[in-house]
Structure formats: C-alpha cells, structure tokens
TIVO-2410 file (N, C-alpha, C; in nm, 3 decimals):
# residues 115
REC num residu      c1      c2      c3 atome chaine
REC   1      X   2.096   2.114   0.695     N      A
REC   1      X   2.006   2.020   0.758    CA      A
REC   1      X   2.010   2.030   0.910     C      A
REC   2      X   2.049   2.157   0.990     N      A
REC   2      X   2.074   2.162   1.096    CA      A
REC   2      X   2.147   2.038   1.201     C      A
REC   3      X   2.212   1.982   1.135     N      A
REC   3      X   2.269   1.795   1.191    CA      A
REC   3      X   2.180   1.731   1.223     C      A
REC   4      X   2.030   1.709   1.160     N      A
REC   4      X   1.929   1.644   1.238    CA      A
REC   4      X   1.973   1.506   1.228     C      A
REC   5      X   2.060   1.461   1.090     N      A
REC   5      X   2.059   1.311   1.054    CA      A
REC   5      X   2.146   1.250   1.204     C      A
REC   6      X   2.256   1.387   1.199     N      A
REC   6      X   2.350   1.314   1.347    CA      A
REC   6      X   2.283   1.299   1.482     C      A
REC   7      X   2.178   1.411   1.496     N      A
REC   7      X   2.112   1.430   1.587    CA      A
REC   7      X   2.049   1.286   1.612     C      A
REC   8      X   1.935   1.267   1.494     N      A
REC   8      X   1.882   1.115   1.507    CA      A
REC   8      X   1.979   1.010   1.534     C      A
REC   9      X   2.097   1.054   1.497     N      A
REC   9      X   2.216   0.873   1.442    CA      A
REC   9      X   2.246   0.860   1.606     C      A
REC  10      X   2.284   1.011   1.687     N      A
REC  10      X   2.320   1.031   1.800    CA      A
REC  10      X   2.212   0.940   1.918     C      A
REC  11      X   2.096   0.971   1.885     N      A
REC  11      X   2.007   0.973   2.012    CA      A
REC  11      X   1.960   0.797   2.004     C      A
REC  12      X   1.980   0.746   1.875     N      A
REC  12      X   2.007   0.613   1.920    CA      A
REC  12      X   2.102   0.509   1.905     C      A
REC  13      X   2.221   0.576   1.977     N      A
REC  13      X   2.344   0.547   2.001    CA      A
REC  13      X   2.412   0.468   1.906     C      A
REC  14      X   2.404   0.535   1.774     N      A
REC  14      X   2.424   0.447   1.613    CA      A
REC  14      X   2.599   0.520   1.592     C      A
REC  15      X   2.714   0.469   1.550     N      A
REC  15      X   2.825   0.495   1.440    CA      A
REC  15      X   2.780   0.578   1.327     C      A
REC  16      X   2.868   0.637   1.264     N      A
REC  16      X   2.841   0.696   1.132    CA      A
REC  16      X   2.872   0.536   1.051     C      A
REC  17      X   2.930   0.448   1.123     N      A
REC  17      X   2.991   0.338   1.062    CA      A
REC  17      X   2.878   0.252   1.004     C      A
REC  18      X   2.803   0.224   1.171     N      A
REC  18      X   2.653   0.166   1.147    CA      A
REC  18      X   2.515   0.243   1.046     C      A
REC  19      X   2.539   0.334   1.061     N      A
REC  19      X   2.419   0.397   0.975    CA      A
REC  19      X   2.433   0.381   0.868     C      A
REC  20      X   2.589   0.415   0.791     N      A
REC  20      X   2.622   0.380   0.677    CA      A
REC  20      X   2.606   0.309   0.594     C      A
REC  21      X   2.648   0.229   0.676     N      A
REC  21      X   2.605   0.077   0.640    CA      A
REC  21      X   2.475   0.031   0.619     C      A
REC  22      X   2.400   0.083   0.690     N      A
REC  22      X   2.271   0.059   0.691    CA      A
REC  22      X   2.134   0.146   0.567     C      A
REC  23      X   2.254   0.292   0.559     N      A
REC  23      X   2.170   0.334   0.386    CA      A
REC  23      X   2.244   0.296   0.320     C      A
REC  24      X   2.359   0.226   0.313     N      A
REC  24      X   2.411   0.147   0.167    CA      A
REC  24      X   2.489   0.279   0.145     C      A
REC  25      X   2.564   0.373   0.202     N      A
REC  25      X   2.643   0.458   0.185    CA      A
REC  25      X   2.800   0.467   0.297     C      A
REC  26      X   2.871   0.506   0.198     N      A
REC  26      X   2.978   0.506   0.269    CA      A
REC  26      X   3.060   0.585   0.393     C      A
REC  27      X   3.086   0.607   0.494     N      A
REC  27      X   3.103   0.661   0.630    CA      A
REC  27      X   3.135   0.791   0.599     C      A
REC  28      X   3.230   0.793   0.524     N      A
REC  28      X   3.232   0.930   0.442    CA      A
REC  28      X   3.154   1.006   0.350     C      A
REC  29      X   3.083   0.994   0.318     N      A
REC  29      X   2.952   1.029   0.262    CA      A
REC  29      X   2.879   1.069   0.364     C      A
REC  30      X   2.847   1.009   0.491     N      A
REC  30      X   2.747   1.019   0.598    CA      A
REC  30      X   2.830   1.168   0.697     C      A
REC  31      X   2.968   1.125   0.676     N      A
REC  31      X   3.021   1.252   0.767    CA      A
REC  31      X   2.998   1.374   0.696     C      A
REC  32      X   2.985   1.433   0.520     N      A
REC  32      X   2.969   1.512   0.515    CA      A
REC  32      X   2.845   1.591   0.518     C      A
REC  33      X   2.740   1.469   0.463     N      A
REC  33      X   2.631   1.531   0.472    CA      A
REC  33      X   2.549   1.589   0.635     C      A
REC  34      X   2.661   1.479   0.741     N      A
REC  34      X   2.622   1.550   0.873    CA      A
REC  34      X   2.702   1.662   0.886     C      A
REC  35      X   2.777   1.716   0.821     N      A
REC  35      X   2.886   1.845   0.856    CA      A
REC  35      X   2.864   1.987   0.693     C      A
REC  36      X   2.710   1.912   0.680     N      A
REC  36      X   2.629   2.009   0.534    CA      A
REC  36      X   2.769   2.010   0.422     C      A
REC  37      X   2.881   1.931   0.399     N      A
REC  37      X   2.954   1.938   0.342    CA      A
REC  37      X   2.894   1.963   0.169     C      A
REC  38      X   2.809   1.825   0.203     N      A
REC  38      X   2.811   1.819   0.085    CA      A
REC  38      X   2.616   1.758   0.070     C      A
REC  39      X   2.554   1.803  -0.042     N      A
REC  39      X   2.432   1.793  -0.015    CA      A
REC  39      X   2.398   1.663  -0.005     C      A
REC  40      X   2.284   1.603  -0.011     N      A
REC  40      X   2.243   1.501   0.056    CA      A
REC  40      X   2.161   1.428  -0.082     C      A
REC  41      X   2.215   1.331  -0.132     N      A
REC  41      X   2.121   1.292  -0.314    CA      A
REC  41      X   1.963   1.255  -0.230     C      A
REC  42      X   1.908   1.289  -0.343     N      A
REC  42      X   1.756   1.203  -0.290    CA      A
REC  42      X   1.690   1.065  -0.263     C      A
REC  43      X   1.767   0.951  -0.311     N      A
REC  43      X   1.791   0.863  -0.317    CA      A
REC  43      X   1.813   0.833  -0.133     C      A
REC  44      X   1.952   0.890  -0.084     N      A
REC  44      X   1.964   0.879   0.078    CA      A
REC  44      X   1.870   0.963   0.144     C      A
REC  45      X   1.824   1.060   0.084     N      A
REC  45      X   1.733   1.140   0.202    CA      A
REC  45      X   1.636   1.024   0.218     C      A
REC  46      X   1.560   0.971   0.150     N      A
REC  46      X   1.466   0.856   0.110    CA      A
REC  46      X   1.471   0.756   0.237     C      A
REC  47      X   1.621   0.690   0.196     N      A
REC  47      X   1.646   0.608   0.288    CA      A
REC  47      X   1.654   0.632   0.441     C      A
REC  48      X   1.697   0.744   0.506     N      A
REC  48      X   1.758   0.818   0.573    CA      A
REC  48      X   1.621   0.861   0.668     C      A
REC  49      X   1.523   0.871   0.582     N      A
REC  49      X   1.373   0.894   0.682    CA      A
REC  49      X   1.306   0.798   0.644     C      A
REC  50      X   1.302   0.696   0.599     N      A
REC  50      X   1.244   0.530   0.584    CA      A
REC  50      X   1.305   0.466   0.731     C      A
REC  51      X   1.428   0.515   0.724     N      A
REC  51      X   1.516   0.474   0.847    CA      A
REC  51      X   1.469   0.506   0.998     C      A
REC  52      X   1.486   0.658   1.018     N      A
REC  52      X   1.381   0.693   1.121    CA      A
REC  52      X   1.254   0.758   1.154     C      A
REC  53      X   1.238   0.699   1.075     N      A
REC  53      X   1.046   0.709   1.027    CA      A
REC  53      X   1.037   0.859   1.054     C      A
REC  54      X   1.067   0.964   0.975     N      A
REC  54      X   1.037   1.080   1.004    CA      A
REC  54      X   1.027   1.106   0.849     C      A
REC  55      X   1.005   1.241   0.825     N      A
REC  55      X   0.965   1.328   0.679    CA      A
REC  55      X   1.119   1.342   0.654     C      A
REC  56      X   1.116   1.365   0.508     N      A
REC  56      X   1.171   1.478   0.426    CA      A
REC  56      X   1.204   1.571   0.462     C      A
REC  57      X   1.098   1.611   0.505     N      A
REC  57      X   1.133   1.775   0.554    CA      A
REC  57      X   1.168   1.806   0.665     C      A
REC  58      X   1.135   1.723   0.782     N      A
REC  58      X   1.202   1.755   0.885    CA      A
REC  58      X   1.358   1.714   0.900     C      A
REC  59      X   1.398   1.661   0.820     N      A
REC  59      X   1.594   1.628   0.772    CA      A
REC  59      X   1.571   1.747   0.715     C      A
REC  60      X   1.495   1.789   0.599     N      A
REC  60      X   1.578   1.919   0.566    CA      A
REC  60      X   1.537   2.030   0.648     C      A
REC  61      X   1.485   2.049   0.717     N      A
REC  61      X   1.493   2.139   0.798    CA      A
REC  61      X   1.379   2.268   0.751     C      A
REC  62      X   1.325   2.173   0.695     N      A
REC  62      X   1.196   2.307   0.663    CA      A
REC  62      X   1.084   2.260   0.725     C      A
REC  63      X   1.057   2.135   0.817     N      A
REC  63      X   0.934   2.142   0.917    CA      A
REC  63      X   0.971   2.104   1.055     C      A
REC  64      X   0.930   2.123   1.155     N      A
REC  64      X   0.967   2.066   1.308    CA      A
REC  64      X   0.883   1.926   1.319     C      A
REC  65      X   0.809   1.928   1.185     N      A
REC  65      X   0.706   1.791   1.268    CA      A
REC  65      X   0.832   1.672   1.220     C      A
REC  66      X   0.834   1.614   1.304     N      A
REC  66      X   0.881   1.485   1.279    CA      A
REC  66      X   0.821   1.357   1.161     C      A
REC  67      X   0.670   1.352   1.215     N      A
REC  67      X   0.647   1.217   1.103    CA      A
REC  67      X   0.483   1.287   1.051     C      A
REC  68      X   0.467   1.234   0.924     N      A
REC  68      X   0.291   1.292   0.899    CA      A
REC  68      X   0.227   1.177   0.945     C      A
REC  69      X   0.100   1.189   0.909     N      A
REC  69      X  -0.005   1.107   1.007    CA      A
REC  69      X   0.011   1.013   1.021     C      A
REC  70      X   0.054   0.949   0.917     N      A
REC  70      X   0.047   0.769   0.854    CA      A
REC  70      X   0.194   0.741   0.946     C      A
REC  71      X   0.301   0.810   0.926     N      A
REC  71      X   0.425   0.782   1.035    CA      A
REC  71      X   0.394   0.772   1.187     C      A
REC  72      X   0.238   0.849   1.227     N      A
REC  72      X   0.235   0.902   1.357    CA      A
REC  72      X   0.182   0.703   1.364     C      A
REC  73      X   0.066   0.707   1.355     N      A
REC  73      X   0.014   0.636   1.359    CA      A
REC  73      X   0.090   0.483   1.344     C      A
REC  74      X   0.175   0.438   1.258     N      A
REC  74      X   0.248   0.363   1.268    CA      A
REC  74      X   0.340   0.333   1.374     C      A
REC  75      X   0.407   0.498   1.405     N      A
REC  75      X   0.489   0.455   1.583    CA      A
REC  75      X   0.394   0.423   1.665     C      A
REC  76      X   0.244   0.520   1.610     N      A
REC  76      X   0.152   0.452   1.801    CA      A
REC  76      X   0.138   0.316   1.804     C      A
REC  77      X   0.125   0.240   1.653     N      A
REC  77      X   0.088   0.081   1.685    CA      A
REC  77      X   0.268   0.004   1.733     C      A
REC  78      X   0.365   0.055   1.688     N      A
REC  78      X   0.467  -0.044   1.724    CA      A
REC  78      X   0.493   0.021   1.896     C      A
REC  79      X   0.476   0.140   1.944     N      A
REC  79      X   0.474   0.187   2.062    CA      A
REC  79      X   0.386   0.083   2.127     C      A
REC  80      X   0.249   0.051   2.072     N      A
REC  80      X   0.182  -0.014   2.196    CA      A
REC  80      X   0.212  -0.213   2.159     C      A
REC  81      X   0.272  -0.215   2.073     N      A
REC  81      X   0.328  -0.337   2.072    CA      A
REC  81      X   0.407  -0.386   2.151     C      A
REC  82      X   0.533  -0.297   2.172     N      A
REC  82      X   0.698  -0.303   2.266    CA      A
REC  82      X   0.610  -0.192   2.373     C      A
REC  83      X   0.515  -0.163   2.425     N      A
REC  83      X   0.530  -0.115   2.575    CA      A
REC  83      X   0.590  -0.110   2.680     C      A
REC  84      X   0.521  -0.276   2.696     N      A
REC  84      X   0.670  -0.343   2.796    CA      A
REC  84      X   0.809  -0.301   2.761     C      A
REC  85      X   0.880  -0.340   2.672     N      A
REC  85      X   1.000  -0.330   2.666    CA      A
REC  85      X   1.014  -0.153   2.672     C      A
REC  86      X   0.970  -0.066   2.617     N      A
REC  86      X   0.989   0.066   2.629    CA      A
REC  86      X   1.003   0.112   2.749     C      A
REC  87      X   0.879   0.073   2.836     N      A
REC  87      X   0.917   0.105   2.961    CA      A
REC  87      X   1.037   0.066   3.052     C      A
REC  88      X   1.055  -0.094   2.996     N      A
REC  88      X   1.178  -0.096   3.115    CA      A
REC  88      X   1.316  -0.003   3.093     C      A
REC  89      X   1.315  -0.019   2.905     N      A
REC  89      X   1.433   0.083   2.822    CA      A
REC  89      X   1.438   0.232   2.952     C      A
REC  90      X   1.298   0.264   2.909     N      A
REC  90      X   1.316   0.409   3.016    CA      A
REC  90      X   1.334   0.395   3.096     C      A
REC  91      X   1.350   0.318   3.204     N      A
REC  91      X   1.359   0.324   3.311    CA      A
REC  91      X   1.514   0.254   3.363     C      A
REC  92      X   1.621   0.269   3.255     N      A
REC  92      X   1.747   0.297   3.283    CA      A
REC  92      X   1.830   0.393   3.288     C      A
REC  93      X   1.952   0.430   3.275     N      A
REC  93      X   2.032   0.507   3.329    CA      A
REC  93      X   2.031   0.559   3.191     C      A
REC  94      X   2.111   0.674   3.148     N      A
REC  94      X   2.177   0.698   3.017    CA      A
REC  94      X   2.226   0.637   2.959     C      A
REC  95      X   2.367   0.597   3.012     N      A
REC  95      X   2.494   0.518   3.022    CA      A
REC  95      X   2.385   0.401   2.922     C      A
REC  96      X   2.329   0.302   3.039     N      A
REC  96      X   2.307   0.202   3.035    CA      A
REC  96      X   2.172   0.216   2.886     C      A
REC  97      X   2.113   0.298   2.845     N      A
REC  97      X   2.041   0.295   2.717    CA      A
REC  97      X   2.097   0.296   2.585     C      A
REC  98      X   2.209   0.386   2.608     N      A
REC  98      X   2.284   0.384   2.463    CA      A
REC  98      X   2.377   0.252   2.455     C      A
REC  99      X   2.403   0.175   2.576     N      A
REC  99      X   2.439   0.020   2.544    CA      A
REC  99      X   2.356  -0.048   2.480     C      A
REC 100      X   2.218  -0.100   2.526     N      A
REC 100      X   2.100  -0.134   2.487    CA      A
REC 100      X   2.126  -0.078   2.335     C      A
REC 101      X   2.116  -0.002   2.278     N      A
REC 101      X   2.079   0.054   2.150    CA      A
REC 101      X   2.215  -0.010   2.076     C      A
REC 102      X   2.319   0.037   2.147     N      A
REC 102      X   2.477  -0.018   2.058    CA      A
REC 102      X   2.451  -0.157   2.062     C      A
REC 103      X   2.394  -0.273   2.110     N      A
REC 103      X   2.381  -0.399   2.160    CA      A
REC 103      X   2.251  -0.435   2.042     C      A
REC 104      X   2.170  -0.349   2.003     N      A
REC 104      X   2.059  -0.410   1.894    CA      A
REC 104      X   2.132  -0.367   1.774     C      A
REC 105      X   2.189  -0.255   1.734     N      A
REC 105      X   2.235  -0.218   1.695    CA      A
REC 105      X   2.374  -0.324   1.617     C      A
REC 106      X   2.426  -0.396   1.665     N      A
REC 106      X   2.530  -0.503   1.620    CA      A
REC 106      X   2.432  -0.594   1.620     C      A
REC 107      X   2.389  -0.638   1.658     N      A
REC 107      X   2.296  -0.756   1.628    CA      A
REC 107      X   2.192  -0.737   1.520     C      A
REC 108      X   2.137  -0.663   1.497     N      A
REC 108      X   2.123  -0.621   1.355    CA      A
REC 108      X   2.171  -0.615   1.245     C      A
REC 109      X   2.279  -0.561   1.224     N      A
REC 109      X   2.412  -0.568   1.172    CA      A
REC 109      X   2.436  -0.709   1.142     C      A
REC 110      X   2.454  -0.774   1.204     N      A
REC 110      X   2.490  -0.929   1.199    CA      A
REC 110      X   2.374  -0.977   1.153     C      A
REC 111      X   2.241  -1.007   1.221     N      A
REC 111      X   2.179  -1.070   1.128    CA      A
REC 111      X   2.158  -1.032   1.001     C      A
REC 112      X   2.168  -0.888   0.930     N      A
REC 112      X   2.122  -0.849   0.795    CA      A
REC 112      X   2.254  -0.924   0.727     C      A
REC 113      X   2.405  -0.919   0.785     N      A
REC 113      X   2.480  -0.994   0.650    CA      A
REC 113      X   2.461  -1.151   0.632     C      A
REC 114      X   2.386  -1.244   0.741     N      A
REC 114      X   2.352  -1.368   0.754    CA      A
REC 114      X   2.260  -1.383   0.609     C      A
REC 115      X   2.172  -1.246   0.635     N      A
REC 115      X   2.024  -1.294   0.444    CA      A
REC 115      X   2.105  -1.291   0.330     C      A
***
C-alpha cells in the first residue's frame, strides 16, 4: 500500500492510537498494515477511506487519484463551508497545524465516547 494509510494518519497529525480507535481496530493491527505486514481485511479498507474520503484504490495503490467525483465534489462543498477556518489553518506554522489537528483530534475522541 505504499504507507499511504500512514501517509494520510501522518499529514493530519493522527496516533496509530487515534486512528485505531477510530476504525474500531486495534493499534497493532494499524502498525502492520502500515508496515504491509499484514494485508489489510476489506471491512478496514472500507472504513479507512470512509475515513479520509479517498478510494480504494488509491490505499491500495493502484490509482494516484485520491477521491472519484462524488468524493471530489463533497470536499468542494465542506471546503467552501470551513473557508474561513481553512484559511486561517494555512496560514500557520507547521509546528503550530499539527497541534490544531492533535487538539480536534482528542476532542473528537472525547466527544464520540460521551454517545
């Protein structure tokens, strides 16, 4: 899968702990399938691009496109929803974005065990 899942887990500053948690799989499970240990059931691939709205296939590594139309189109409407907020996001440091992300990121977390 070329590490795309870590790649994605990476770029928005997610745990193998948090993601885990978040497909209902266990941290160890998530480390191998990011280290091609061990294949990936279909069941988590599922989840896994429900998660960051991308294909099938671009986790497995047989397309570069990221999302098909209906995915495209869905980021352009939540893109022009959070504008505002996107822009100010970009217009921080590194450092200071992957806080932002670790910071929704637990708070998420927390509200999903509150339901």
């Amino acid at each position: 899968m070329e590490n795309r899942i870590r790649q994605l887990r990476e770029k928005r500053g997610l745990t193998q702990e948090t993601l885990a948690i978040e497909l209902e799989i266990t941290q160890q499970q998530l480390s191998k399938y990011e280290r091609n240990i061990a294949s990936i059931k279909v069941e988590s691939l599922k989840k896994v691009a429900a998660y960051f709205n991308v294909t099938t296939d671009y986790l497995l590594g047989t397309s570069d496109v990221k999302r098909d139309v209906v995915g495209a189109v869905e980021m352009g409407k939540t893109l022009e929803e959070y504008y505002d907020l996107v822009e100010l996001y970009r217009g921080l440091k590194q450092c200071d974005q992957k806080i932002v992300l670790a910071i929704i990121a637990i708070i998420k977390n927390a509200s999903g065990r509150k339901e």
